[in-house]
N, C-alpha and C positions, 0 to 999 in steps of 0.2 A: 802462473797467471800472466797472460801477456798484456801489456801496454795500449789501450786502446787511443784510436787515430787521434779521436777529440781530447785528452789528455796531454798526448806527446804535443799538440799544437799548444796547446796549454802552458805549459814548458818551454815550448819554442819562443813564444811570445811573452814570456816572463826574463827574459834570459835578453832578448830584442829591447825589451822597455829597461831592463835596468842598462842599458846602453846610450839610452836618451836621455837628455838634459830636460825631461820635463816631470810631471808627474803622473804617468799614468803608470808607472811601477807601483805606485802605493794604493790604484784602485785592482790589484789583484791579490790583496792581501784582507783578512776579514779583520773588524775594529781591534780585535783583540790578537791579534797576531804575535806572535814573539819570535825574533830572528838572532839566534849566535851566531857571529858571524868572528871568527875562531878565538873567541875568547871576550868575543865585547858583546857584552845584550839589551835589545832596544824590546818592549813591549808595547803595544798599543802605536796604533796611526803617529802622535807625535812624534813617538821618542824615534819611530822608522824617518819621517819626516826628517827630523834632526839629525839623524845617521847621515840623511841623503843630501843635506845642506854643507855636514861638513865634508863628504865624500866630494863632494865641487869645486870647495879649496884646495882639496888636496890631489884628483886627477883629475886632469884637462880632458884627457879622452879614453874610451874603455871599448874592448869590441870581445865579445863571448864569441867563443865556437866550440856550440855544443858537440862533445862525439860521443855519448850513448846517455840514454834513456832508460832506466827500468822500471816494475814494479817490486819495491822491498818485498820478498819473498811473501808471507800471507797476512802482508797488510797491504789491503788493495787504494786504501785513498793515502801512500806514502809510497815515493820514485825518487830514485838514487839518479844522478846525472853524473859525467865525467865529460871534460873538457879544461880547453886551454884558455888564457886571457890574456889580449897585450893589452897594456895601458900607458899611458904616461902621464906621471907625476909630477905636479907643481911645485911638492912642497920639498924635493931635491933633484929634478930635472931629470930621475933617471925615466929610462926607457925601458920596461919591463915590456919581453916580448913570450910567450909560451909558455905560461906558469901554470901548470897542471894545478885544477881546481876538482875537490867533489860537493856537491850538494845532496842533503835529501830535504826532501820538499812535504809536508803533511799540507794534504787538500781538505777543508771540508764542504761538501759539494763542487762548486766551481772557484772556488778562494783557497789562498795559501792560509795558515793557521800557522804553521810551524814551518821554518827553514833555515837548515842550519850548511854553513858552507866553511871549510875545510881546506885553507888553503895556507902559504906559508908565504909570504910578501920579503925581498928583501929590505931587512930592514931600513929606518930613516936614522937621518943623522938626530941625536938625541933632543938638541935644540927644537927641531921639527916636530917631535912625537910630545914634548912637555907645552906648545902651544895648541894641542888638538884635544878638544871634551868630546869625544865621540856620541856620550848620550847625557842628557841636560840632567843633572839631579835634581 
């Protein structure tokens, strides 16, 4: 099953807005969404919200570059992505450049539902990681 054009843009522009310091990452996700994002998980619009308030503190700037696209073999509204991310981080000044990232992404209709992204950060200095609640209890 191949990829069709309005999906891939899809993807493209999900991948663009979580790069932006605003909110319109969180109007491509449906109210009940739920994102693992490799080991930490936000449910529902807030707990994404509060992902993405403390992801602010913690990197100053973020740029994705998607390099492929698929359809998860015969699940047509699920697509695997593979790509690199530089970013730079506040809360130890490193400079992460090329960090191979995979996503898969469950749509339902035109909204995310499920995505789970798969990637391996070098770590923070300990002090850094015990002032971060990634998601509010």
């Amino acid at each position: 099953m191949s990829l069709s054009p309005e999906r891939k843009a899809l993807v493209e522009e999900f991948y663009a807005s979580s790069d932006r310091a605003d909110d319109s990452w969180l109007d491509m996700f449906t109210p009940d969404c739920v994102i693992d994002f490799s080991g930490v998980t936000a449910r529902g619009t807030e707990q994404l919200r509060h992902m993405r308030e403390v992801g602010a503190k913690v990197v100053q700037n973020r740029v994705h570059y998607l390099d492929d696209v698929w359809v998860c073999g015969r699940l047509p509204d699920t697509v695997l992505a593979t790509g690199r991310i530089d970013q730079d981080r506040l809360a130890d000044g490193a400079k992460i450049r090329g960090l191979e990232w995979v996503g898969r992404i469950e749509f339902a209709g035109e909204k995310i539902s499920k995505y789970t992204i798969f990637v391996s950060f070098p770590p923070l200095e300990a002090k850094a990681i015990s002032e971060i609640q990634f998601v509010p209890q």
